[in-house]
C-alpha positions in Angstrom: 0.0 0.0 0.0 1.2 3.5 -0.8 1.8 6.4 1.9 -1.0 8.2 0.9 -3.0 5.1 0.9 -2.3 4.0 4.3 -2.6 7.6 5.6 -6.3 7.4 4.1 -6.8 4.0 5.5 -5.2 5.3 9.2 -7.3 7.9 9.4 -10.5 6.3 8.2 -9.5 3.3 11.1 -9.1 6.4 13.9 -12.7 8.5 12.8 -14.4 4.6 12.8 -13.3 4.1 16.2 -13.8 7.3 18.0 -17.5 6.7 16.3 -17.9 2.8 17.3 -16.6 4.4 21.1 -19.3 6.6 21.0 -21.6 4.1 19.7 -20.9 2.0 22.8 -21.0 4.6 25.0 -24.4 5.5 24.1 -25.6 2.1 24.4 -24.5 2.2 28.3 -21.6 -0.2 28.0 -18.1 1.3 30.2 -14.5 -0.1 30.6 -12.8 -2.9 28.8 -16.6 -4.0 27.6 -16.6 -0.3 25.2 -13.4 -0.5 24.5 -13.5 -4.5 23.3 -16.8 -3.8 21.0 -15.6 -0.5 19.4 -12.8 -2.3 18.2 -14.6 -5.5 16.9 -16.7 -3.1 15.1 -14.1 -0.7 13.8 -11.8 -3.8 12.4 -15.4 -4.9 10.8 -16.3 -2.1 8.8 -12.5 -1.1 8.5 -12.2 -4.2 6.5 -14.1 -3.2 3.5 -11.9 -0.2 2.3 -9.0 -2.1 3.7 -9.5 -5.0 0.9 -8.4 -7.5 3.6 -9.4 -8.6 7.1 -8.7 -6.5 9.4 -7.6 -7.6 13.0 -8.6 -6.0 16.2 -5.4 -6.2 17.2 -4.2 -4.3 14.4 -7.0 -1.3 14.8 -5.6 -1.1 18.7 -2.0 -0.8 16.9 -2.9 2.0 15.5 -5.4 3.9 17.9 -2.8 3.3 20.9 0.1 4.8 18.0 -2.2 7.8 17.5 -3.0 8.3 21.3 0.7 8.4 21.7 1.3 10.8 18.5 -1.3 13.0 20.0 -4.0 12.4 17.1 -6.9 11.1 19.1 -9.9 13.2 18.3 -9.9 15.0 21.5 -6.1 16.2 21.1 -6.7 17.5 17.5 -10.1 19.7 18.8 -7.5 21.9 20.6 -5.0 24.0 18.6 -2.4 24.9 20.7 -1.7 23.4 24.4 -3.1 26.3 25.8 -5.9 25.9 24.6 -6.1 22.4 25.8 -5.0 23.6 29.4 -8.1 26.1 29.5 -10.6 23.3 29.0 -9.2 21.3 31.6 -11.4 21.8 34.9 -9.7 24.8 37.4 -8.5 23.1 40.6 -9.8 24.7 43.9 -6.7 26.6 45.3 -3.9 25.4 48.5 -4.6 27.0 51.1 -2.4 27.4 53.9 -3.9 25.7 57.9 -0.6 26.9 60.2 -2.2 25.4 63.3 -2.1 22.0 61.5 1.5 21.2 60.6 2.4 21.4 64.7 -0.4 19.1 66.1 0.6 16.5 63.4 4.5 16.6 64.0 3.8 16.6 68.1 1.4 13.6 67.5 4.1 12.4 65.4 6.8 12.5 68.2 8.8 14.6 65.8 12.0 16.5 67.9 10.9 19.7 68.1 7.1 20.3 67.5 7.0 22.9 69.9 9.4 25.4 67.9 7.0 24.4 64.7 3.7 26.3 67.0 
């Protein structure tokens, strides 16, 4: 197969199974049991285009390559790694509790609690 030819094929592989995911998602299946059935279904209907039969283990080849590259579908939404930082849910800020770090290092038995008060 040519480079542009397997290019084609790669991405057609990646777009069927982020849609066979969803497709399993929808139908209330989580975990392994998604994962397993999106990727009997994407080698499936991969195999058509693909003029051969197409294993599952070959279609998690490539979706674990392009998770690693970066191409999943969620990673190409996001331009720029900013971007992708933004979307990311804000974390609730530190904050400080003096009176705490004492009363754990005296019930600790730590030498020198007392200076820590």
């Amino acid at each position: 197969m040519t480079k542009p030819a397997e290019s084609e094929l790669r991405q057609l592989i990646l777009s069927l199974h982020d849609e066979a995911t969803l497709t399993a998602r929808a139908k209330g299946m989580t975990g392994a049991v998604a994962e397993l059935v999106a990727l009997q279904e994407t080698a499936s209907l991969a195999s058509g285009p693909a003029r051969r039969t197409m294993s599952e283990e070959e279609v998690m080849r490539l979706v674990l390559q392009a998770r690693r590259l970066g191409l999943a579908r969620q990673d190409r939404t996001a331009a720029t790694p900013a971007e992708r930082a933004a979307r990311r849910p804000a974390r609730a800020p530190l904050t400080a509790q003096p009176r705490r770090l004492p009363a754990l290092a005296a019930a600790a038995g730590v030498q020198g609690a007392a200076r820590l008060a």
